[in-house]
N, C-alpha and C positions, 0 to 999 in steps of 0.2 A: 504494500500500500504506500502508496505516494501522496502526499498534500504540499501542496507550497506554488512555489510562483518563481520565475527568473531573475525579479528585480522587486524589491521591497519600494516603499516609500519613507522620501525624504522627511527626516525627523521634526522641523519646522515647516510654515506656511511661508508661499511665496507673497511677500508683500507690496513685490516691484511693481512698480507704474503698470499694468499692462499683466500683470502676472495670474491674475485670476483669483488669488489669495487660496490657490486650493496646495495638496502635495506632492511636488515632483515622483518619474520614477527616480529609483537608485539604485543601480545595478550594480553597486559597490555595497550595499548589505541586504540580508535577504534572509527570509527564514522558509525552511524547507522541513516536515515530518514523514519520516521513510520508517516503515515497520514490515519484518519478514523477510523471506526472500534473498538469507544470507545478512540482514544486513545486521550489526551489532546492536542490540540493546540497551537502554538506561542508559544514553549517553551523552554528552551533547558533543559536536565538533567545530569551531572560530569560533571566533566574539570580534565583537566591532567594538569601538572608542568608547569613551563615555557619552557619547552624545549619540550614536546609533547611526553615523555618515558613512564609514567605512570599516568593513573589515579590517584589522590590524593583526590579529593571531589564526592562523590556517585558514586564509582566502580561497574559497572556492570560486569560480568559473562557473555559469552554467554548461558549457562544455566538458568539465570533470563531474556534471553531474550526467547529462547523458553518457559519457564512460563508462560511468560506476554501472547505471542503470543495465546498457549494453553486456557489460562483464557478466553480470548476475544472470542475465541469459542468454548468454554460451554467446554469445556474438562480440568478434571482434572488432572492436570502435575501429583500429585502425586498416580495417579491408572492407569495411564497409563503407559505401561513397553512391553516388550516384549522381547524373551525367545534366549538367545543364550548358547552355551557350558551349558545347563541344567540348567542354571539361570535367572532368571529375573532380566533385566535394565531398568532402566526408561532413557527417551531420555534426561531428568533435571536435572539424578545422585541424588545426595541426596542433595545437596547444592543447586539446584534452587529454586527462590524467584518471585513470581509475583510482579513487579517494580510499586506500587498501585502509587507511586507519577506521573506515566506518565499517568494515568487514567483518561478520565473524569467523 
């Protein structure tokens, strides 16, 4: 089971001229609940600032999160790709990492 989102929101309101006064995305912290399916229990893995803007201790990627995902079923993030404008992409880019520490 999977719950969460790729980008959280920003911890304060935009109050700029124009800004809407509502909350950015922030795809520099984000919270994600994964249960089963190999993955480790009672745990938690990052933390972000005191202020909740950014990740500071074990940054994930939403691309080490499809990884992880991938890994846990048998499919390898990096041989899997498929083909647009004559090229091949992978869904994990080139910087996706399976997060071995959320494992069990």
């Amino acid at each position: 089971v999977i719950w969460g989102g790729e980008f959280g929101r920003t911890p304060v309101t935009d109050t700029s001229e124009g800004g809407g006064g509502g909350r950015d995305h922030n795809h520099w912290g984000f919270s994600m609940w994964m249960a089963g399916g190999g993955i480790r229990g009672g745990m938690t893995f990052g933390e972000t600032d005191d202020f909740g803007f950014k990740a500071v201790i074990n940054p994930v990627h939403v691309h080490d999160v499809h990884a992880t995902v991938l890994h846990q079923l048998g499919i390898d993030h990096e041989r899997l790709t498929y083909r647009y404008a004559g090229r091949d992409f992978r869904l994990t880019d080139v910087a996706g990492n399976v997060i071995k520490e959320v494992l069990s």
